[in-house]
C-alpha positions in Angstrom: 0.0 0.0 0.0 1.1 3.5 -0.6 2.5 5.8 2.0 0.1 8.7 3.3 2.1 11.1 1.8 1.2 9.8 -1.5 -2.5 10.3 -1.1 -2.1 14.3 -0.7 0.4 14.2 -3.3 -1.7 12.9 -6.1 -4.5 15.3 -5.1 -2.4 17.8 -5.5 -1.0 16.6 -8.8 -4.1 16.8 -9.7 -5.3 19.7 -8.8 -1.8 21.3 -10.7 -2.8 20.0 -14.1 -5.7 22.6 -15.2 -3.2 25.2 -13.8 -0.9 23.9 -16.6 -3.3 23.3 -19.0 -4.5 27.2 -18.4 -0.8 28.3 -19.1 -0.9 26.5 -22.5 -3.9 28.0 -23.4 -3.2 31.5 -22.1 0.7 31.6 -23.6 0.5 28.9 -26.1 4.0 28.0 -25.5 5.8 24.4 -26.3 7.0 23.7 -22.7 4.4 24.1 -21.2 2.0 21.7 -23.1 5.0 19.4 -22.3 4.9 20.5 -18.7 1.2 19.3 -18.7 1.4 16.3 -20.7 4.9 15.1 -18.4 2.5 15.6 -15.1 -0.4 14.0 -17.0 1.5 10.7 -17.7 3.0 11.0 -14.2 -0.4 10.9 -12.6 -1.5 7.7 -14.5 1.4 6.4 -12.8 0.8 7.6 -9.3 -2.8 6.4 -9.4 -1.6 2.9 -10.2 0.0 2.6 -6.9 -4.0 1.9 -5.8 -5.5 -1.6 -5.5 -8.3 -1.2 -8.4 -8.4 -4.7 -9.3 -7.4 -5.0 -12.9 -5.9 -1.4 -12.5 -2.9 -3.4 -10.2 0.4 -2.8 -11.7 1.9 -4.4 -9.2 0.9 -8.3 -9.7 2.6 -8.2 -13.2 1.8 -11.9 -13.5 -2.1 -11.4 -13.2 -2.2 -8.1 -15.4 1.2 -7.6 -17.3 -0.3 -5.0 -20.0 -1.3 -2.4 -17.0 2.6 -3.1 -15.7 3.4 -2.2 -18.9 0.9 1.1 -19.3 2.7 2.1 -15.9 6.4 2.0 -16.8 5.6 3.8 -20.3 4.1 6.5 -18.7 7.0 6.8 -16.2 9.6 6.8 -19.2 7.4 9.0 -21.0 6.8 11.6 -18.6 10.5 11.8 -17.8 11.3 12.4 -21.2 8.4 15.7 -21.7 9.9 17.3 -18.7 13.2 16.9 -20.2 12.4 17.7 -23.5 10.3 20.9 -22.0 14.2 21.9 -21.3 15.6 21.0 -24.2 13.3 21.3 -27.4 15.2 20.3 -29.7 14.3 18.4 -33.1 14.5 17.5 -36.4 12.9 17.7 -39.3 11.9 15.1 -41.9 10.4 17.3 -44.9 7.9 19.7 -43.5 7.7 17.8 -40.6 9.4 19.1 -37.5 10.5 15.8 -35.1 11.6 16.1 -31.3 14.5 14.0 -30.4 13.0 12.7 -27.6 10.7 11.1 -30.1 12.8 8.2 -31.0 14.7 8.9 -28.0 11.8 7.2 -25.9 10.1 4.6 -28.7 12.6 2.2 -27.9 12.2 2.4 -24.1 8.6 2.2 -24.5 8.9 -1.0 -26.8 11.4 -2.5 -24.2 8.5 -1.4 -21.5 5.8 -3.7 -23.1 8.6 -6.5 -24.1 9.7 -6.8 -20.3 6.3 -6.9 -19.0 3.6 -7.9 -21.3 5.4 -10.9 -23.3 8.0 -11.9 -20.4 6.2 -10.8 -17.1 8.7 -9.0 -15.7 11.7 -11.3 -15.8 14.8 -10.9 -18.3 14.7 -14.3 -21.5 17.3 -16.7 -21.3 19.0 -17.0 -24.6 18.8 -14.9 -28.3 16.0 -12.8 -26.8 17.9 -11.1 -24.2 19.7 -9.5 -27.2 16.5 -7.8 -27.9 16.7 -5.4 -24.7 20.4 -4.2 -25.0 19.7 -3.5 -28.7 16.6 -1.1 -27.6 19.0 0.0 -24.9 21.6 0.6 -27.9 18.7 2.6 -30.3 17.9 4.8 -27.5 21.6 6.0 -26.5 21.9 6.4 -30.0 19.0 9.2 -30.4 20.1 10.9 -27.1 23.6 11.5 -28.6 22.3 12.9 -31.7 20.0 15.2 -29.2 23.1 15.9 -27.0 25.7 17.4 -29.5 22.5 19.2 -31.7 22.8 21.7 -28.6 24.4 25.1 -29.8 24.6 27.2 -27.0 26.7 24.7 -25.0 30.3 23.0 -25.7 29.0 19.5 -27.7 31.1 17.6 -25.5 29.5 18.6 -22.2 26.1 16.7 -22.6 27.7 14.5 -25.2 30.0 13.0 -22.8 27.0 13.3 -19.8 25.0 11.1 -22.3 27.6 8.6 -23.0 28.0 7.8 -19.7 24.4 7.2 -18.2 23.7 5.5 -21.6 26.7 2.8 -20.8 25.6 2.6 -17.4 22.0 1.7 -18.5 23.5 -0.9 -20.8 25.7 -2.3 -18.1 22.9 -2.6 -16.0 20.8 -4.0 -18.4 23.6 -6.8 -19.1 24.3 -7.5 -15.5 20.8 -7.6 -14.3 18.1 -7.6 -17.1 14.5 -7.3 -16.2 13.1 -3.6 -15.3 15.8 -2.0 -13.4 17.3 -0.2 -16.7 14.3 1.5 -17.3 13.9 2.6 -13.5 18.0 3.7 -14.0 16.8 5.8 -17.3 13.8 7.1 -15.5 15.7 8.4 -12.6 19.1 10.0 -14.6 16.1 11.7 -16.9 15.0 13.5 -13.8 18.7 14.1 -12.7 19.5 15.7 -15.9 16.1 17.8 -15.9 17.5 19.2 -12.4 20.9 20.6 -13.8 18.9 21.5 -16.7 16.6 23.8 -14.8 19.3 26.4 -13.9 21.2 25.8 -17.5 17.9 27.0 -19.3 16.2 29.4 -17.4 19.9 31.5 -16.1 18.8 32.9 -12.6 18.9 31.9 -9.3 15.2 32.4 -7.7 12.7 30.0 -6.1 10.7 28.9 -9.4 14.1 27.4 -10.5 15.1 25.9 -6.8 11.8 24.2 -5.8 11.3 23.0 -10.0 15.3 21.7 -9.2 14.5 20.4 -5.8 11.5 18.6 -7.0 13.0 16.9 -9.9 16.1 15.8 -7.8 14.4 14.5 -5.5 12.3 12.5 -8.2 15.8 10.8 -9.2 16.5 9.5 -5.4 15.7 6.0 -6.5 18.2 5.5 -8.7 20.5 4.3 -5.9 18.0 1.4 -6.3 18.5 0.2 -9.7 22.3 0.1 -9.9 23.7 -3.4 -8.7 27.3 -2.1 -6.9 24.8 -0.3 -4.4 22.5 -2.0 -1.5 19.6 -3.1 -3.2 17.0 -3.4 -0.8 13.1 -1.7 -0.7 13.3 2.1 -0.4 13.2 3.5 3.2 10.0 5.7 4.5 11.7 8.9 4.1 12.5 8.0 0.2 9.3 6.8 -0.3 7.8 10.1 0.8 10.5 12.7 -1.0 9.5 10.7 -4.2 5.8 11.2 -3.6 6.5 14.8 -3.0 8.8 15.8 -5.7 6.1 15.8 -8.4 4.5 18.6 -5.9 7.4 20.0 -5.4 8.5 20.4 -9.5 5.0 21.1 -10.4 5.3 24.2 -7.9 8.4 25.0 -9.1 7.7 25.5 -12.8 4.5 27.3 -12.3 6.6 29.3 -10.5 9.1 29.6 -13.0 6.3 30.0 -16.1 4.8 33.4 -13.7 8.3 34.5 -13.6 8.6 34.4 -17.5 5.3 36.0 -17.3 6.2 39.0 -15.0 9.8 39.0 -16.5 8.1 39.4 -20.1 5.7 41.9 -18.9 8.6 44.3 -17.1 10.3 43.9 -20.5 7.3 45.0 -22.6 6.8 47.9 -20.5 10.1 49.1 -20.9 9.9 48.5 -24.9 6.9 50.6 -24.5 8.8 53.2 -22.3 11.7 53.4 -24.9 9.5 53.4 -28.1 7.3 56.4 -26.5 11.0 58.2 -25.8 11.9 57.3 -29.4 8.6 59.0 -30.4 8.6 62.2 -28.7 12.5 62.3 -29.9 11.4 62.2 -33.5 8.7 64.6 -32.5 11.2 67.3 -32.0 12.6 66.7 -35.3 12.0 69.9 -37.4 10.8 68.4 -40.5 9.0 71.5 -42.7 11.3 72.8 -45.5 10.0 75.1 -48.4 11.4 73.1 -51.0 11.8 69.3 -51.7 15.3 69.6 -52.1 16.0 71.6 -48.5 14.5 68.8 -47.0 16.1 66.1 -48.9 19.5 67.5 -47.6 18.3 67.0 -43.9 18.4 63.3 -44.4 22.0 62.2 -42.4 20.7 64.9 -39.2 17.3 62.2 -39.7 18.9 59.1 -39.7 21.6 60.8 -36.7 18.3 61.0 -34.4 17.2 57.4 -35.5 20.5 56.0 -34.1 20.6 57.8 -30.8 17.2 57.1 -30.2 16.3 53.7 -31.4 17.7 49.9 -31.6 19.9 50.4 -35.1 23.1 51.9 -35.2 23.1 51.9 -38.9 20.4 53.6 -40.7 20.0 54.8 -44.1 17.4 56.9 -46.4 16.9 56.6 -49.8 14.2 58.7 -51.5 13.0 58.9 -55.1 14.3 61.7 -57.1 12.4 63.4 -59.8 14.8 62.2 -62.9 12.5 58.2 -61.5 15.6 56.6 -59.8 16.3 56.4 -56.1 19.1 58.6 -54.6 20.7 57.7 -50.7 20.0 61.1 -49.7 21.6 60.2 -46.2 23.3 57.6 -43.8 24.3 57.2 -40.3 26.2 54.3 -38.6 27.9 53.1 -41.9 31.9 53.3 -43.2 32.5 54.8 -45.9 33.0 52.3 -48.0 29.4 50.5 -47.1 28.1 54.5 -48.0 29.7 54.4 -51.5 28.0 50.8 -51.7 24.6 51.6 -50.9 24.8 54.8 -53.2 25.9 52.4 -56.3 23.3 49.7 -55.4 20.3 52.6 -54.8 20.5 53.6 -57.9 20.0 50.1 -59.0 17.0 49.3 -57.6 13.7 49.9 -60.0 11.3 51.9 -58.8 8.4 49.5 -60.0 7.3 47.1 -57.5 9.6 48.5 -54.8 8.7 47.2 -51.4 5.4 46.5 -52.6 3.1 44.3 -50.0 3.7 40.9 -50.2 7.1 41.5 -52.6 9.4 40.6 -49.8 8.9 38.9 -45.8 8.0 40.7 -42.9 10.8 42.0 -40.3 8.0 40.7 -37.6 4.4 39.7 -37.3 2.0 43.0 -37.1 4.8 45.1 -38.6 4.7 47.3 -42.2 8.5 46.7 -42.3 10.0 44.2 -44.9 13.3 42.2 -44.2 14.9 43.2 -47.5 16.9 41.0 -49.2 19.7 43.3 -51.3 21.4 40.3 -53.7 19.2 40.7 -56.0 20.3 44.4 -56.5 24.3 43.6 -56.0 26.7 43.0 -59.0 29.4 40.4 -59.4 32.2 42.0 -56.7 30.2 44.7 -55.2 31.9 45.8 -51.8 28.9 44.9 -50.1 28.8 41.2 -50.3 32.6 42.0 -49.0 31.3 44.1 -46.4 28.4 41.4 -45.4 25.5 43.6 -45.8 23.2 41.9 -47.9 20.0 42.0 -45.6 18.5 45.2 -44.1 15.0 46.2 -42.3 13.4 48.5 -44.8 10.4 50.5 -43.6 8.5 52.1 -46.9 7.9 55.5 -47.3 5.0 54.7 -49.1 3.4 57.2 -51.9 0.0 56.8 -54.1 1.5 55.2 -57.0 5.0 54.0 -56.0 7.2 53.9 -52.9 8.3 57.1 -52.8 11.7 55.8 -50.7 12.8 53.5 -47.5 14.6 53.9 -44.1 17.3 51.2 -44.4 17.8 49.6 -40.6 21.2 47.3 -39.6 23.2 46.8 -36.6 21.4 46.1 -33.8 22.7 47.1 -30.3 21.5 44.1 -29.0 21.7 41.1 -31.3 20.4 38.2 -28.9 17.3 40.4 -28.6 14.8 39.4 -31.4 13.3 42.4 -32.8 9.5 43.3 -32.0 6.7 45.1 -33.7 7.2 47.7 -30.7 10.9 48.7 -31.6 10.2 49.1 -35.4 6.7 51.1 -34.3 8.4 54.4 -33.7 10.1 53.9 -36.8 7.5 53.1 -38.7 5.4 56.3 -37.4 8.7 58.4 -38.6 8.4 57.2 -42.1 5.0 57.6 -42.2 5.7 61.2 -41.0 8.4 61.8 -43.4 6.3 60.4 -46.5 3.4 63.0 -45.4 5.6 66.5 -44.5 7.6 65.5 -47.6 4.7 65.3 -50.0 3.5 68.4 -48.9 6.4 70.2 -49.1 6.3 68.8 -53.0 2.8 70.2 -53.1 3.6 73.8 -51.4 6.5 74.2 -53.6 4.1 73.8 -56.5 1.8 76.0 -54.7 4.3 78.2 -55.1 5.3 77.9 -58.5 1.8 78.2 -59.4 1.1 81.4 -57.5 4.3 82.8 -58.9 2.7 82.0 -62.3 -0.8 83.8 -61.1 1.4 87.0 -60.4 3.1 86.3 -63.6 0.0 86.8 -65.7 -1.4 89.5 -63.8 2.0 91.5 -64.7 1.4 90.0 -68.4 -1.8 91.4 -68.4 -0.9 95.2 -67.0 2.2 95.1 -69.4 0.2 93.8 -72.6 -2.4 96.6 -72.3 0.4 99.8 -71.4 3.0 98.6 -74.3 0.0 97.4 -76.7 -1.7 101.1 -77.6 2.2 102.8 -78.5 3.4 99.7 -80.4 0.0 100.2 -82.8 1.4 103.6 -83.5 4.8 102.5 -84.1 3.6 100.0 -86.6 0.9 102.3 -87.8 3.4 105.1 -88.8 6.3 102.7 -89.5 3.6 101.1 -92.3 2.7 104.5 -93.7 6.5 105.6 -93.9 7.0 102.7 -95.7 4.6 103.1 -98.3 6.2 106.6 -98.9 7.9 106.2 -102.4 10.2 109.3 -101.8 12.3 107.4 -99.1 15.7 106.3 -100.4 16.4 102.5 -100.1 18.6 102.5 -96.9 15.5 104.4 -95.2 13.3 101.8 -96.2 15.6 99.0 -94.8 15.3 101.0 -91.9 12.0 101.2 -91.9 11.4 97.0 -92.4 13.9 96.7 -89.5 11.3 98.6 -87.3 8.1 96.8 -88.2 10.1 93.2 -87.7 11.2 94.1 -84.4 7.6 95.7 -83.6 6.0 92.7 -85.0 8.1 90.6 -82.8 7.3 92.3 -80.3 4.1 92.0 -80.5 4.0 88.3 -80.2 6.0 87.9 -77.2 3.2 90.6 -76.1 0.7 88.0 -76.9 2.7 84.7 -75.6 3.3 86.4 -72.1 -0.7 87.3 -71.6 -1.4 84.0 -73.0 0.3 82.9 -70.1 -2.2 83.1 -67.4 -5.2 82.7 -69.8 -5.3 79.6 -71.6 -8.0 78.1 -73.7 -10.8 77.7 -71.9 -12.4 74.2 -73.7 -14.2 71.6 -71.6 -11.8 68.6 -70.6 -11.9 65.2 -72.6 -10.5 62.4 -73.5 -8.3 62.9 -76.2 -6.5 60.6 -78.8 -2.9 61.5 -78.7 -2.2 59.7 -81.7 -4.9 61.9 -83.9 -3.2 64.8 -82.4 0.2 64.2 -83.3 -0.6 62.9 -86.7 -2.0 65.6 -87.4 0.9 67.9 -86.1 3.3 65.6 -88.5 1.2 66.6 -91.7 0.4 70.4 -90.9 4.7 70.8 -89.8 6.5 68.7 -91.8 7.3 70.5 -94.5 8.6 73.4 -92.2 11.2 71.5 -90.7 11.9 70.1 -94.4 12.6 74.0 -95.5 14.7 74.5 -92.2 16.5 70.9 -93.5 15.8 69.3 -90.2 15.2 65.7 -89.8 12.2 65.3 -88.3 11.3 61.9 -86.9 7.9 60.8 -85.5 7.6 57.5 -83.9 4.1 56.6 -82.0 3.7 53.5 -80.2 0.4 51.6 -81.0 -3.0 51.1 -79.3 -2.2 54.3 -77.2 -4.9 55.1 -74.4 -6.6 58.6 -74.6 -5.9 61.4 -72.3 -7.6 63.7 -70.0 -7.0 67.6 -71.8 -7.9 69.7 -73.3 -7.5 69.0 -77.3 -6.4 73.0 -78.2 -4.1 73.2 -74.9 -2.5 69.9 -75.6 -1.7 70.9 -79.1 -0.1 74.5 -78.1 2.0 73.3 -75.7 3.6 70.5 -78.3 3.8 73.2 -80.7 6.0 75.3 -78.5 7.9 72.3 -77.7 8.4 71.5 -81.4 9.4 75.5 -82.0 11.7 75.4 -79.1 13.5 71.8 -80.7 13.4 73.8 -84.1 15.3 76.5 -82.9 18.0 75.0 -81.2 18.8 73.0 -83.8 19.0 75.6 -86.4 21.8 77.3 -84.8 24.2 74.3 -85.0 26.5 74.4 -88.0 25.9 72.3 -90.9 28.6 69.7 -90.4 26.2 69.1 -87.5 23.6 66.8 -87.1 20.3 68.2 -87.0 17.5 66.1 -85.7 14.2 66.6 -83.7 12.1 63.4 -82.6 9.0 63.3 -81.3 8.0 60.2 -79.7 4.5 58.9 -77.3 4.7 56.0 -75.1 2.0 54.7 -72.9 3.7 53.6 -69.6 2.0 53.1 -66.0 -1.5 55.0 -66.3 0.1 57.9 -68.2 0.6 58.8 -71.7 4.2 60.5 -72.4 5.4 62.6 -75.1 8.7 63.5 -75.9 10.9 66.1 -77.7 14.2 65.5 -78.1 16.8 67.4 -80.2 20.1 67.1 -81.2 20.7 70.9 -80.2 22.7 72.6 -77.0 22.0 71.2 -73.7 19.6 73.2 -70.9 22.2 74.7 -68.3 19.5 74.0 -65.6 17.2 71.9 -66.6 14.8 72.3 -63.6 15.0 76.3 -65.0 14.1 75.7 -68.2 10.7 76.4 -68.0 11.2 79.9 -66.4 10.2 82.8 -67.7 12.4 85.4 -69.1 15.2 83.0 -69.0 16.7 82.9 -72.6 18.3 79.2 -73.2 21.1 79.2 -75.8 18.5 77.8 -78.3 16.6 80.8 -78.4 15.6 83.9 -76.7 13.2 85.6 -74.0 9.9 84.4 -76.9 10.9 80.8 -76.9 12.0 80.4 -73.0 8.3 81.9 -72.4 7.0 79.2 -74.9 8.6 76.7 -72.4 6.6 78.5 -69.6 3.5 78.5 -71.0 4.2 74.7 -72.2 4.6 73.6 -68.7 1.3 76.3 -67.5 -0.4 74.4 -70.2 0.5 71.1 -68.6 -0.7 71.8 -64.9 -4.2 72.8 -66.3 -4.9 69.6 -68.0 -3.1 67.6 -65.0 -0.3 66.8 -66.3 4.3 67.6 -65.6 6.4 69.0 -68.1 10.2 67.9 -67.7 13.4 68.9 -69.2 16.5 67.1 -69.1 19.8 66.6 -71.0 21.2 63.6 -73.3 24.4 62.2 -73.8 27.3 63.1 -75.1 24.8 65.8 -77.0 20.9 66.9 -77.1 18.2 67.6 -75.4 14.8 67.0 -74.8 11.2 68.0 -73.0 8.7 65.1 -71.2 5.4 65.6 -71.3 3.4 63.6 -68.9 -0.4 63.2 -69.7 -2.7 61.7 -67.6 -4.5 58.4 -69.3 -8.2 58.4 -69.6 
């Protein structure tokens, strides 16, 4: 019969399981469903040492498969808790195996050999081979589970296994029958003890009573081995091992609310810090009139990220108007990893950029991407020398595209796994930057638009006080030329005034056209029509200017939102503007204009390219009063009104510069 201490044991046992069961539900965490099951088996156990008729496990002889149901939940329980403390596994395919799987199959099967099919006693003959085979299988799997530890020297629990496997085979030899599996059961529970402080690394009274309990679980092994006094357990040992399974199952409940208020102490100063990190980017004076003021603010940015947050490296690349990405600033990094992450920026393609779903999360709940960058590197590039091929890139993301990306390496603390709070902060400045940034883009066209307003109001007041004297110069001019008394130089004279004063008087009309363009209803438009039509009404000026004028339009082009009259003046004065510049060039020269229409990404664009001078500035060249050296103060206000023309029917006007010679104009027009 079963001491009295075993009684109060059990209940309590009992009463410990939903507590663990509760755990695993509220944490869903892998040691503790293994903490449960372990205590589960044990209980099976424990209630066996009750006289319940065919429950016995005692009279092996009457019921050998209940003996056999007892000593497989011993070896099994043994093996949860010490798998609880070491989780390791395999995997076979998708399949993720714990070693303690085939660890305990083979004690199991030498469980129901011993007992069920020989009662207890150890075969005479072949068959005894069978149980220091098992024996054999099972050291085998615990060495492969001692030396897949990492954290540890391989030889420590290597060598630890090697010799409680050979004494479990010795005893096995010398002995036979059931003691083995009573020595495995009880070095389990040793090893689980010294396990306890390995794992959880503190000293504290969830890891005493949980080591206390499962030493004390081990105290039969004096039992089992055959050097020592084998004789029936004394009171005291009886009573320790009925009170260890209290004793543990205290102890890691203990140790799983220590976790707990460990885990919650650390959350709240994650929370602490990230709210810190916040109000420091707060502070950060963001608002710049123009998009390239705040572009150069980028490296005082990314200095504030890597005082303030997790990283010590931290880059920002932003998208530049010319459609490429630029590293506008870095923090943290050599200089040789800067001059690498400015070549392999301008690599990356703006189309499909950090799109959702285009790369993995940096962590669950989180709109940052663990970016992969050897897709973007080039055979040799410094950083696969340098070993930064994976970053943390948080999106600035922008209607169409991702407008740019805060690059994030070096943590401060690499054993720390990174958390949706630490990249929150972050995340929250990027959003911040995407917004103050665009509307900095859209004050500065504010501003370019109101400078325009004021333009034509000037245009307007100068148009009607020059207007009413340059009819009478042309009037009198006319009738002085018509005078047939005048000698031949006064008429050249007079021809010279009426040019100018006719000249005049369109860049009169071009500068109030300015701020009062056609006013036609908005429609779709077929761009090809247009500029077929352009071809046939132009053509044979540039032939009498012997420029080579090619047209090339891509089929099946969408329509665009303008209006038709607009759209057509403003590649007129792109077309005049190409025809100038290239008039000027010598005749050794080559002298070509193209006009070309692509559709490309919900937008329709048209393009005039010469092979003329270069703009000096090409974000000036559609300034006003700004001759270029294709033309002069008429054709750089043809440019302005081109690009006035654009902004009314939605649309950007673009110059830039070709090499090694030419230039060109992008119109941008908004599909239908």
């Amino acid at each position: 019969m079963p001491d009295s201490y075993h009684l109060p044991a059990l209940v309590l046992t009992v009463l410990l399981l939903p507590a663990f069961l509760q755990l695993y539900v509220r944490f869903r965490d892998t040691r503790t469903l293994l903490w449960f099951l372990g205590f589960f088996f044990a209980t099976i156990r424990m209630l066996q040492f009750y006289d319940l008729g065919w429950w016995d496990y005692r009279n092996s002889l009457a019921h050998p498969w209940i003996a056999s149901i007892g000593m497989a939940s011993l070896l099994v329980s043994s093996t949860l808790f010490l798998a609880s403390m070491s989780p390791l596994g395999f995997r076979i395919g998708r399949v993720r195996i714990l070693y303690a799987v085939p660890f305990v199959i083979p004690l199991i099967a030498y469980a129901f050999l011993i007992y069920g099919v020989y009662l207890g006693k150890a075969p005479v003959g072949w068959p005894f081979l069978i149980f220091p085979a098992l024996g054999a299988l099972s050291l085998f799997a615990g060495c492969a589970w001692a030396i897949s530890h990492r954290n540890i020297p391989r030889a420590i629990p290597l060598a630890l296994c090697i010799v409680l496997g050979a004494a479990g085979l010795w005893i096995s030899v010398r002995v036979g029958g059931d003691l083995p599996l009573f020595f495995v059961e009880c070095a389990i529970h040793a090893v689980t003890a010294l396990l306890v402080f390995y794992v959880f690394r503190r000293f504290s009274l969830g890891t005493i009573l949980a080591s206390l309990g499962f030493f004390a679980w081990s105290l039969n092994i004096e039992e089992t081995i055959p050097l020592l006094h084998h004789a029936v357990p004394g009171i005291w040992t009886i009573r320790a091992l009925a009170l260890s399974k209290v004793v543990a199952a205290i102890g890691l409940i203990l140790l799983a609310l220590e976790d707990q208020l460990a885990a919650n102490q650390a959350g709240h100063q994650r929370e602490l810090h990230a709210r810190e990190e916040l109000e420091a980017y707060t502070r950060l004076n963001l608002a710049r009139r123009r998009v390239d003021d705040f572009d150069r603010q980028a490296t005082s940015i990314c200095q504030s990220i890597v005082s303030n947050s997790r990283f010590k490296q931290t880059a920002l690349i932003l998208l530049q108007s010319s459609g490429r990405y630029r590293l506008a600033g870095a923090d943290g990094f050599d200089d040789a990893t800067v001059n690498g992450l400015e070549a392999l920026v301008a690599r990356i393609p703006v189309a499909g950029f950090l799109d959702p779903g285009s790369s993995p999360a940096a962590v669950e709940h989180s709109l940052a991407f663990s970016l992969d960058l050897n897709p973007f590197l080039v055979p040799g590039d410094d950083l696969s020398r340098l070993k930064l091929t994976t970053v943390q890139a948080i999106p600035l993301r922008g209607r169409t595209s991702t407008e740019g990306a805060l690059f994030l390496a070096g943590l401060d603390n690499p054993a720390e796994p990174i958390t949706a709070v630490d990249l929150l902060p972050l995340e929250v400045l990027a959003s911040r930057l995407q917004s103050v940034r665009g509307q900095t883009m859209m004050l500065e066209k504010l501003v370019e638009a109101e400078k325009f307003v004021g333009l034509g109001q000037l245009a307007g007041n100068v148009t009607r006080q020059l207007n009413n004297p340059l009819t009478v110069i042309l009037g009198y001019a006319s009738l002085l030329d018509e005078t047939e008394e005048l000698s031949p130089q006064a008429h050249k004279a007079i021809e010279a005034i009426l040019n100018e004063a006719r000249h005049m008087r369109l860049t009169l009309e071009s500068l109030a056209r300015i701020s009062r363009p056609q006013g036609d209803q908005i429609a779709a438009i077929s761009v090809t029509e247009l500029l077929n039509d352009l071809e046939q009404l132009h053509r044979s000026e540039f032939v009498q200017r012997s420029i080579d004028f090619r047209v090339h339009i891509a089929p099946a082009l969408p329509r665009v939102l303008g209006n038709a009259q607009q759209v057509r003046q403003a590649v007129l004065y792109c077309l005049q503007f190409a025809m100038d510049a290239v008039e000027r060039l010598d005749t050794s020269n080559e002298r070509t204009v193209r006009l070309e229409a692509v559709a490309e990404k919900g937008h329709v664009n048209i393009l005039v390219a010469h092979s003329g001078s270069k703009f000096p500035v090409p974000a000036r060249a559609f300034d006003p009063f700004i001759p270029e050296p294709a033309g002069d103060e008429s054709t750089s206000l043809g440019l302005s009104m081109c690009a006035s023309i654009l902004r009314e029917n939605n649309g950007k006007a673009s110059a830039m510069n070709f090499e090694p010679k030419g230039a060109g104009i992008l119109l941008e027009l908004q599909a239908a």
